[in-house]
Phi, psi and omega in degrees: 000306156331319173276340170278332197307297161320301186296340184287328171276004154305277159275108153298322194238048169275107164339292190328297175299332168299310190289323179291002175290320206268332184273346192262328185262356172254305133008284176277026179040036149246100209317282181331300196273321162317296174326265149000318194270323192276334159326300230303302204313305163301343135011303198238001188207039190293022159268321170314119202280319197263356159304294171299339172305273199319313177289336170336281165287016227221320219249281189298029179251296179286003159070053170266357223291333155302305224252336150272350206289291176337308187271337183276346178282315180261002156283306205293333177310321177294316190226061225269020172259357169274108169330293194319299171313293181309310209282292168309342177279322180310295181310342178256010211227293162334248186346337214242004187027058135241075223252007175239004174269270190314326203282290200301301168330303185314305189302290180333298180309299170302353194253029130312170176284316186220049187341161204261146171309287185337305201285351157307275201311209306266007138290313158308335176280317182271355164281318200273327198283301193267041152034050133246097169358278203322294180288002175257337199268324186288299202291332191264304168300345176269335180288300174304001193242013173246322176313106185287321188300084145013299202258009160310109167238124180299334168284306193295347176252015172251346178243024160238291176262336170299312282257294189296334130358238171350308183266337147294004176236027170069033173272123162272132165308345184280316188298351188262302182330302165324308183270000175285295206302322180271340153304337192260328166330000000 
């Protein structure tokens, strides 16, 4: 981050260097200023798909999911066969306790020739927050039965990076304890 910080006061308006400012402040989970870093870039580029991609996730991070929504609604217009689009957008339709939007985004997703492991668990995730079990629990088995990572625990990820999720969409830890024991069975 420093070394983009310096070339900017060198060049203010070196692209480059902004952007690696902003991929370097997203890097370090700093949303907010990451967020911030990627305006400026639209600003000057207010078309640019990885710009707008990037502020996006940046915005659900910072627990924005209207205001990402907006810009992934008029990404997919544009572009409506990027996975990359569809997969973030889904994901912001998750956040956005909108699940019957996101369930068709998922459906989509998976029905590839080789769906992304991810979009399994986050379609399990958007299967379980709209309290369908059956089917969240088939979707959470399908992800763990695609994983190569050994050292993958499915309790450490509903009670680690899910886990505020979960408890904004009124997942009780015993319901999270639940759904591991019938997920790992």
């Amino acid at each position: 981050q420093e070394c983009f910080r310096q070339a900017l006061q060198l060049q203010p308006d070196n692209e480059r260097a902004l952007s690696g400012l902003a991929r370097a402040l997203y890097g370090s989970q700093a949303y907010e200023e990451a967020y911030d870093t990627y305006s400026i870039l639209l600003s000057r580029q207010p078309e640019h798909k990885t710009y707008q991609l990037n502020a996006a996730v940046c915005l659900l991070h910072l627990q924005r999911a209207d205001e990402a929504l907006k810009l992934l609604y008029k990404l997919s217009y544009i572009y409506p066969d990027d996975l990359t689009v569809s997969r973030v957008q889904a994901w912001a339709l998750t956040v956005g306790h909108k699940y019957e939007q996101a369930d068709k985004s998922y459906c989509q997703l998976l029905a590839v020739a080789e769906p992304q492991p991810a979009d399994m668990l986050n379609y399990g995730y958007c299967l379980w927050l709209s309290r369908n079990l059956v089917t969240a629990i088939g979707m959470f088995r399908q992800f763990l039965s695609s994983q190569t990572d050994e050292t993958f625990n499915i309790q450490e990820e509903f009670m680690g990076a899910g886990h505020q999720l979960l408890a904004d969409g009124g997942i009780t830890d015993t319901e999270i304890r639940l759904m591991v024991d019938a997920v790992v069975l």
